[in-house]
C-alpha positions in Angstrom: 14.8 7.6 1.5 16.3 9.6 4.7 13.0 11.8 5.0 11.0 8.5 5.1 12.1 8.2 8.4 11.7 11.4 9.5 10.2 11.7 12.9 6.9 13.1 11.7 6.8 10.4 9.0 7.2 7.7 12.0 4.7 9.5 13.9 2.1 9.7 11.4 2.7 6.1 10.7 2.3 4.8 14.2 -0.6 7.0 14.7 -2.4 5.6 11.7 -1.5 1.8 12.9 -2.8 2.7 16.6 -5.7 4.2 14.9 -6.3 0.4 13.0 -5.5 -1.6 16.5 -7.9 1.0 18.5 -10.8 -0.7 16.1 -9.4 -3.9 15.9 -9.0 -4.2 12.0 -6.3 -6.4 11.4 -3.9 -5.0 8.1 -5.6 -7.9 5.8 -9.5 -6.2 6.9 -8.1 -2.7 6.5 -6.4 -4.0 3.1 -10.0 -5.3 1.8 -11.6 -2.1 2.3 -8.7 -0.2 0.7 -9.6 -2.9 -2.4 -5.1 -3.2 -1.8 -3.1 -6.5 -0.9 -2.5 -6.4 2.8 1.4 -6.0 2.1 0.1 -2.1 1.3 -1.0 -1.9 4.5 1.9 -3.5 5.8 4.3 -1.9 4.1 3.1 1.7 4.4 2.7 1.3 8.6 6.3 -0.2 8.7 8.0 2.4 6.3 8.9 0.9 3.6 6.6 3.3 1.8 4.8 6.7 1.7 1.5 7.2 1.4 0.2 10.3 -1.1 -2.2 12.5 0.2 -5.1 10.7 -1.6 -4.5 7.3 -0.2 -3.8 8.9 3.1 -7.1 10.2 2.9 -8.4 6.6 1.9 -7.1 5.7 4.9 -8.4 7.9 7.2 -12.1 6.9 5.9 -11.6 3.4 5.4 -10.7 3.9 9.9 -13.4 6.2 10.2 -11.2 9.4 10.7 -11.7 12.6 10.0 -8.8 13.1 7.8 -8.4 16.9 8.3 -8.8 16.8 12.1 -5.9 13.8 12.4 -3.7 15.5 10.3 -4.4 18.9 12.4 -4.0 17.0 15.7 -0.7 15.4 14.8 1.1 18.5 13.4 -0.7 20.1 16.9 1.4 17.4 18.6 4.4 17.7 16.4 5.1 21.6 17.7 4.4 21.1 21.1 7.0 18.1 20.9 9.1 19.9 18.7 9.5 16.8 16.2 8.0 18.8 12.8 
């Protein structure tokens, strides 16, 4: 549970939820196109769970993202702040 809330975990959350505000999806839109409940949404962006790498990657196209280069830009961002 401690490594949930890691400070990359938290940062990859935020990031994804920014991602979702940036386009103005609200959690129940982004929810529909995951074929989820909006409490997955919900409770993956609040913490209260982890996404694998195959629903991360859901994600990422259900917002349009390039799943590769988000991942590459946050761990980018992660050394530079030192927060890996």
């Amino acid at each position: 549970m401690e490594r949930l809330y890691a400070p990359r975990n938290q940062k990859l959350r935020q990031h994804l939820r920014d991602a979702r505000e940036r386009l103005n999806i609200t959690q129940q839109e982004l929810a529909n196109k995951l074929d989820r409940p909006q409490s997955f949404v919900s409770k993956f962006e609040i913490g209260e769970r982890r996404l694998d790498v195959m629903e991360y990657v859901d994600v990422c196209e259900a917002l349009s993202i390039d799943p590769v280069k988000f991942l590459g830009q946050l761990l980018s961002d992660a050394a530079k702040k030192k927060w890996l």
